[in-house]
N, C-alpha and C positions, 0 to 999 in steps of 0.2 A: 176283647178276645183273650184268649185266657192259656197259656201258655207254659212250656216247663222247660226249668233250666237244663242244659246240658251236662251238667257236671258227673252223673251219677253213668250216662250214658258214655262219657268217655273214659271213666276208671272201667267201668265192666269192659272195655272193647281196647284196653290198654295194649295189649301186646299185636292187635290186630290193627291195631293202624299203627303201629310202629313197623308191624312186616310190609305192612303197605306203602307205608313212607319208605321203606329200606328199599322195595322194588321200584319207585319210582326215581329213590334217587341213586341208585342202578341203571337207570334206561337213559337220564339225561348225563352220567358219566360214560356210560358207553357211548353219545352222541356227539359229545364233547372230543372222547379221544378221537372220532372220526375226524370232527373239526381239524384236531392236532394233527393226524396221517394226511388231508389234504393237502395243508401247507408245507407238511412236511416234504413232501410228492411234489409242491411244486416251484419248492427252496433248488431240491437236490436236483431235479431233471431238467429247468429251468424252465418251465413249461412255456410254450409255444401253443397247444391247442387247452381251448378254456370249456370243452362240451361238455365238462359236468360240473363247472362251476356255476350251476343253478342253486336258488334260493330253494324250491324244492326239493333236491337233492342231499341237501345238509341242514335246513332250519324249517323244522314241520309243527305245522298246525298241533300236533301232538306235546312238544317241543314246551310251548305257548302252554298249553291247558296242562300238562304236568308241574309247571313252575306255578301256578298257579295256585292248583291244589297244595302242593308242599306248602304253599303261603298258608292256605287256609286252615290248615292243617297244626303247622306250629303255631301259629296263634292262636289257637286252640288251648292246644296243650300250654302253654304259654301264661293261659286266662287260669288253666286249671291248677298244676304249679304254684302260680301266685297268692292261689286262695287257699291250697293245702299247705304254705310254706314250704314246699321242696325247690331243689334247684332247677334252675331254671335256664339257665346258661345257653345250654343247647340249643333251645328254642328260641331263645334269642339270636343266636348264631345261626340257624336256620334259615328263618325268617328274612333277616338281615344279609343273609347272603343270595338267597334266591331271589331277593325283588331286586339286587342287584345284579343279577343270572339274568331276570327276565329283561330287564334293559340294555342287558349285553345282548340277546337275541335279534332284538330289534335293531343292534348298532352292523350284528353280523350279516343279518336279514339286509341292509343298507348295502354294505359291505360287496355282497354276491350279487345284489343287483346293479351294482356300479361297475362288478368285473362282467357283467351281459355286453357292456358297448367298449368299455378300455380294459389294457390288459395293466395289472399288477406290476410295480417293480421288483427285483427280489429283494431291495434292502425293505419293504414294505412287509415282505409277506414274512420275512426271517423277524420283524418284529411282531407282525400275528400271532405268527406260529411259538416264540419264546411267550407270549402273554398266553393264548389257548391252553399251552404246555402248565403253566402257573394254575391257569384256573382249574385245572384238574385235582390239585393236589387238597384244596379245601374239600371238595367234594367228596376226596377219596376217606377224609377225616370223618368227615359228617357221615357215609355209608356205616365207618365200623360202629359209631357210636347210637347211632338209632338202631343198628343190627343187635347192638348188644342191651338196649332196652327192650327189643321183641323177642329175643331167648330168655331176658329177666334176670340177666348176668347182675351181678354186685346187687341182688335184692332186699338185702338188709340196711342197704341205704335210702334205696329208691320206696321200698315197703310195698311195692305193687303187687307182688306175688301173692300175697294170703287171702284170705278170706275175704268176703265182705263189709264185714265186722270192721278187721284190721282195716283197711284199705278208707276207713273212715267216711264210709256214703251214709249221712244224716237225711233227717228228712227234711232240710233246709238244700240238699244239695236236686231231690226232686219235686219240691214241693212245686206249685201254681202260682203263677203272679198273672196279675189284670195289666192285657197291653190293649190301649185303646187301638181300635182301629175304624178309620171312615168316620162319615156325620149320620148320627141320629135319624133316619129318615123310616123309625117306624108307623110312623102312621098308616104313611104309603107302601110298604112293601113287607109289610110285616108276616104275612106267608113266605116269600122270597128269601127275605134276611133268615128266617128259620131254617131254610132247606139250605141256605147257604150256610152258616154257621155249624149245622150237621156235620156238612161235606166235608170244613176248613176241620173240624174238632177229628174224623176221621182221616188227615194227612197231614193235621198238622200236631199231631202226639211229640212229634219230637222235633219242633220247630228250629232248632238251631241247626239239624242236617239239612232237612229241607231248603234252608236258606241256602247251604254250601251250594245245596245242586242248583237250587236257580241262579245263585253267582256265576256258580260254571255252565250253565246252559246259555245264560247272555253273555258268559264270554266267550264261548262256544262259537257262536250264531255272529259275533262279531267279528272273530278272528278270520269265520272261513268267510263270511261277507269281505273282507278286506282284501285275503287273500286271494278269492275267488276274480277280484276283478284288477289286482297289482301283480297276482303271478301266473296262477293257474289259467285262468281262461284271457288273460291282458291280451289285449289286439292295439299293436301299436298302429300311431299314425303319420302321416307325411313329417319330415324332418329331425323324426326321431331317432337317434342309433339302435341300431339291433347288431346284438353280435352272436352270427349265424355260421357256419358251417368254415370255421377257421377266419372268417372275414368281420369285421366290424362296416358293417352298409347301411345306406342313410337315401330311402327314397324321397326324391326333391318332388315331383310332380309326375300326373300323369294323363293320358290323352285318348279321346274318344275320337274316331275317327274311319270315316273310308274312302279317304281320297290322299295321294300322297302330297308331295311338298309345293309344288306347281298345279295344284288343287285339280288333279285330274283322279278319275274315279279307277281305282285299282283293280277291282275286282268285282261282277256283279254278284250283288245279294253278300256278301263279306264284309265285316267290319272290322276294325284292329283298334284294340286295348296297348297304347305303348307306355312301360313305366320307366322313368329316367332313375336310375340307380347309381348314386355315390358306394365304390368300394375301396377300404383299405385294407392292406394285411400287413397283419403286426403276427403274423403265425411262425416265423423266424424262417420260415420256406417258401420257395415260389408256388403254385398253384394256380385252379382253374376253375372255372366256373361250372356246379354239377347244375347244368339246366333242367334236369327232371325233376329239381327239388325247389326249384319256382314253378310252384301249382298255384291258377287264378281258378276262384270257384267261381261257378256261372250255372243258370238256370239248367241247360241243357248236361251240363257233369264238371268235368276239370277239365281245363286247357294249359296247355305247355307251350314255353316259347321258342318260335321256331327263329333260325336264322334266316332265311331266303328272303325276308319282307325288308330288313332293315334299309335295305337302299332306297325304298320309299320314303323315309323319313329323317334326313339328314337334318332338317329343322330344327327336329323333337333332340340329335343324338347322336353319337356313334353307336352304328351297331358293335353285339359283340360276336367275335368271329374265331373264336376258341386262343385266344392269345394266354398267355401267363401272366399271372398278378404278380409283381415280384415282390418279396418282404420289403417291408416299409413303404410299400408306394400305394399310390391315392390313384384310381382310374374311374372313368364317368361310364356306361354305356346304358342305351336302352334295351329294355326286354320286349317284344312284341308276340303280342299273341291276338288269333288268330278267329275271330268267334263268328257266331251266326246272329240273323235281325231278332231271332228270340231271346238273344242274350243280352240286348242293348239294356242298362241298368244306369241309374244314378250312382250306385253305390257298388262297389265290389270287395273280394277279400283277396287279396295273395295269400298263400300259407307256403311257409319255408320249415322244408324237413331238415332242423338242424344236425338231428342224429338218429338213427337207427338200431335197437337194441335185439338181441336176440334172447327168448327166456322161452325155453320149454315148447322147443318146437313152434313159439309164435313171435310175429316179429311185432316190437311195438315201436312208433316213429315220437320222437321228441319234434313238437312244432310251434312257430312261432307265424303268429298271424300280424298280416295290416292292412288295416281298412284304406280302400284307395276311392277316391271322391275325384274323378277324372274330368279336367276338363273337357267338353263338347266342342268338334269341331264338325260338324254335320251337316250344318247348312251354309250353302255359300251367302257372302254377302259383300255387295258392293260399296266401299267406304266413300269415296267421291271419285271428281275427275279436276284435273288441275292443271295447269295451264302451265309457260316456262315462267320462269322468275316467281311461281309460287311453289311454299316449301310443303314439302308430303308427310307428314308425319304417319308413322307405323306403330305408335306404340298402344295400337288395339289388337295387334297381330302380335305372334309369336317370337317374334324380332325387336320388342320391345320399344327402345328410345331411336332405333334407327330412324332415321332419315334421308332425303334427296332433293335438291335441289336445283332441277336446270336451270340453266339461263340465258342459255341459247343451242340450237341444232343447225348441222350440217349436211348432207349427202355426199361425200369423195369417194374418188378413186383412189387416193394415194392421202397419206397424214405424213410431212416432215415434220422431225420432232429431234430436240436437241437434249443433252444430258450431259452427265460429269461423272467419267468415266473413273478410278483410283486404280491402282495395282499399287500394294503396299502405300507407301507415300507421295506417287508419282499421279498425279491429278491432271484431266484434261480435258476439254469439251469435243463429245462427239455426236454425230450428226445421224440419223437413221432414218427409217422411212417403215411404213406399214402401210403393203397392198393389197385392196379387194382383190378375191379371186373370179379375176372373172370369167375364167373361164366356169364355175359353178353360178355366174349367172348373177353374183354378189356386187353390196355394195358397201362404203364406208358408210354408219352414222355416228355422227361424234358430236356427241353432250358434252356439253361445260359447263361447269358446276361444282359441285360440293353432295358427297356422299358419307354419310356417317354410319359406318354398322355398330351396333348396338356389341361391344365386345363382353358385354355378361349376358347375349341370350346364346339360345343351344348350337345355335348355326355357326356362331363367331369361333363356339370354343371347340366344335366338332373337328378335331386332327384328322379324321379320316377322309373328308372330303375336300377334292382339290379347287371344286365349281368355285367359280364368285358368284357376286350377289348377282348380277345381270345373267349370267347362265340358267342361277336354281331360278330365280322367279319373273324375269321380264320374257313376252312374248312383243313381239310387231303385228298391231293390227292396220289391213291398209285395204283399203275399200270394204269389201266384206271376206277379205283372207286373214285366215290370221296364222304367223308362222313362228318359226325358234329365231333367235337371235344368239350369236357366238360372239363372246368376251377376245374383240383381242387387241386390250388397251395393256401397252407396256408396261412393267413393273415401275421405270421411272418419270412414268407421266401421274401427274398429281392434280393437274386443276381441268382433266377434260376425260373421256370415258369412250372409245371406239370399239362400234359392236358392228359386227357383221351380217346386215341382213339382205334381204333379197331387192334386187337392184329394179325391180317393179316400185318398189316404196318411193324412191325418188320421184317419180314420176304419177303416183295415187295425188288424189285431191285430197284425201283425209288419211293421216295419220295418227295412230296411239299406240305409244307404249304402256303394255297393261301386268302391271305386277303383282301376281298372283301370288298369296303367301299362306299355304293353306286355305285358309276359309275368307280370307280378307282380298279383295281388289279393289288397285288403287290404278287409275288411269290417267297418265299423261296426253295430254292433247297437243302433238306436234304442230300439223295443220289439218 
């Protein structure tokens, strides 16, 4: 392939890419000193809300592909320089400072995606913002001195002003040299290679620009490839931080379901989507949760979370019931929302409106997406049936390692039961009693045993609900009835469990306790 140097093509275009280099490194000193007014802004106010410390917002694809070309650019002139014996200094300094530029892009780019889930300290950002302050001041050197090679200032040293003559373009600087390219395969395509070598001799007249542009078209095509899938369109996923709407939140799991926590069916033809959401706020103010800006997309459109459902799902969570996030604190709740059987899906999207912009009469939303991969709890399913003195294991259910263990049952009317009463230091045993009511027709059943709840699943760490275990998920099945059972085993009873059920059970041939934990049941066989 047959090819011409550049040299003659970059003294002809001397002052034009110097105005070009001058506008370019114009646009990344203008970007820089925004760099510097951010930190600045968020030294002096101490910032508390972080909605525009986005990666997008300060470090653009733009950004990237201008450092770029200045690269290619001075080393250019650089090559040219070299060969005409002029100085060359500049270009040196250029060069040397923008691939240095571009690696600080990427440390800043780093930098704003680390302030998306924590917030900055100020002695952190007052050392940003003194180094951004710094690095401006090269940049600002480097503008006057390339501005003053495209006006053709001090020309008598430079010599680039005159003629062509002067300007020294031999015909060494545009002669032809032979660049092999590819193998030999004319036998075979020797039509083909002719129309191709045409084409190449037609666009490749001035092969060294050419090259620039396909440099920068693959880095082009890379940059927004990268960007496209770490900023721009990024959907985060379970356990991830996102730092949204003054909050840093962290979805733990999420749940497919339409039956509430006693695996009874809620509502016909209704499904509910529940996502368990870690929030803290580092916003240096109390605050609240804007629930219009947790949108779940679904076949049928958006759905939003409503409040009224959460008490079906104490299992899954506390609901949330409009409380205040206070600064500094960490609070668990789920979101529930509310869909139809057309929208049952493997897969779902949350989208969180972290901000809201107003420009010219139109509104545009800043959003952050995350892909929610929900567990199914849809079908019921019976895990076994288990006798006393054998141990129940739960941890296929949502209660995880819990466990139970009878080891033997009772039917009474009355439990004495003893204890060790303190008032400050003054220690004593005292003696109480717990009566069926019988006038409701009740009776005592008292398990002894061993009960373990799982204190890292949802149910254990749910503050807002008072139920025990035997309220949310034991029922009494007795002949072919089966009814609620009521928790009213003492705070300082430890090795036996008195629940309240219906004084028919005494007296049934068959008895089961059946513990329904969402979609899992596990059945005790009394007699």
């Amino acid at each position: 392939m047959i090819l011409k140097k550049p040299y003659a093509f970059l003294i002809k275009n001397f002052r034009l890419i110097h105005l070009i280099l001058t506008g370019l490194i114009g646009y990344l000193l203008f970007r820089t000193f925004n760099l510097y007014n951010f930190f600045s802004r968020y030294v002096e106010n101490v910032y508390a809300t972080l909605g525009d410390a986005l990666p997008s917002n300060y470090i653009t694809v733009f950004m990237f592909l201008v450092s770029i070309i200045i690269i290619v650019f001075s080393l250019a002139m650089f090559l040219l320089m070299k060969k005409k014996d002029k100085p060359k200094n500049l270009y040196i300094g250029l060069s040397s400072y923008y691939i240095l530029y571009f690696i600080g892009l990427i440390l800043y780019f780093v930098l704003f995606k680390s302030m998306e889930t924590s917030q900055m300290t100020i002695r952190n950002a007052m050392i940003i913002r003194d180094l951004t302050f710094i690095i401006i001041f090269p940049q600002a050197a480097l503008l006057i001195l390339s501005l003053i090679r495209a006006v053709g200032f001090d020309i008598k040293r430079f010599n680039f002003s005159k003629d062509l003559k002067e300007l020294d373009i031999n015909e060494e600087d545009n002669e032809e040299f032979e660049f092999v390219f590819g193998v030999d395969s004319y036998k075979y395509f020797r039509y083909l290679r002719r129309r191709i070598r045409e084409f190449k001799y037609y666009i490749l007249e001035n092969k060294f620009m050419f090259t620039i542009l396909m440099g920068l078209t693959f880095s082009i095509l890379f940059i927004l490839t990268v960007l496209n899938f770490t900023v721009y369109n990024k959907t985060y996923n379970k356990n991830q931080k996102i730092h949204a709407n003054n909050l840093t939140l962290e979805v733990t799991n999420s749940y497919l379901t339409d039956v509430d926590y006693k695996g009874d069916l809620i509502t016909e033809g209704k499904y509910f989507l529940v996502v368990n959401i870690n929030f803290k706020n580092e916003s240096g103010l109390s605050t609240v949760l804007n629930l219009p800006s947790y949108v779940l997309e679904t076949k049928s459109g958006k759905a939003y979370p409503t409040l009224s459902r959460s008490s079906h799902f104490v299992d899954l969570g506390p609901g949330y019931s409009k409380e205040k996030l206070e600064n500094g604190k960490t609070a668990t709740y789920i979101l529930v929302y509310e869909i139809e059987k057309q929208d049952i899906a493997k897969k779902y999207t949350m989208t969180i409106i972290d901000e809201v912009e107003y420009k010219a009469g139109t509104l545009n939303s800043k959003e952050k997406k995350i892909a929610l991969k929900p567990l199914s709890y849809l079908e019921q399913e019976e895990v076994g049936s288990y006798k006393t003195e054998e141990l129940i294991t739960m941890y296929e259910s949502i209660l995880g390692n819990t466990s139970l263990l009878a080891t033997s049952y009772s039917f009474e009317n009355k439990v004495t039961y003893k204890y060790e009463a303190c008032i400050r230091t003054n220690c004593q045993n005292v003696t109480d009693v717990v009566t069926a009511d019988t006038a409701k027709a009740k009776k005592l059943l008292v398990l002894k045993g061993r009960l373990n709840v799982d204190n890292n699943s949802s149910f254990a760490k749910n503050s807002k609900t008072s139920m025990s275990f035997f309220e949310a998920f034991a029922e009494i099945r007795y002949d072919d009835k089966i009814a609620p059972v009521t928790d009213a085993t003492p705070r300082s009873i430890t090795d036996q469990y008195i629940l309240q059920v219906d004084e028919k059970a005494a007296t049934a041939k068959h008895v089961d306790l059946i513990f329904t934990v969402r979609n899992k049941k596990y059945i005790l066989n009394l007699k």
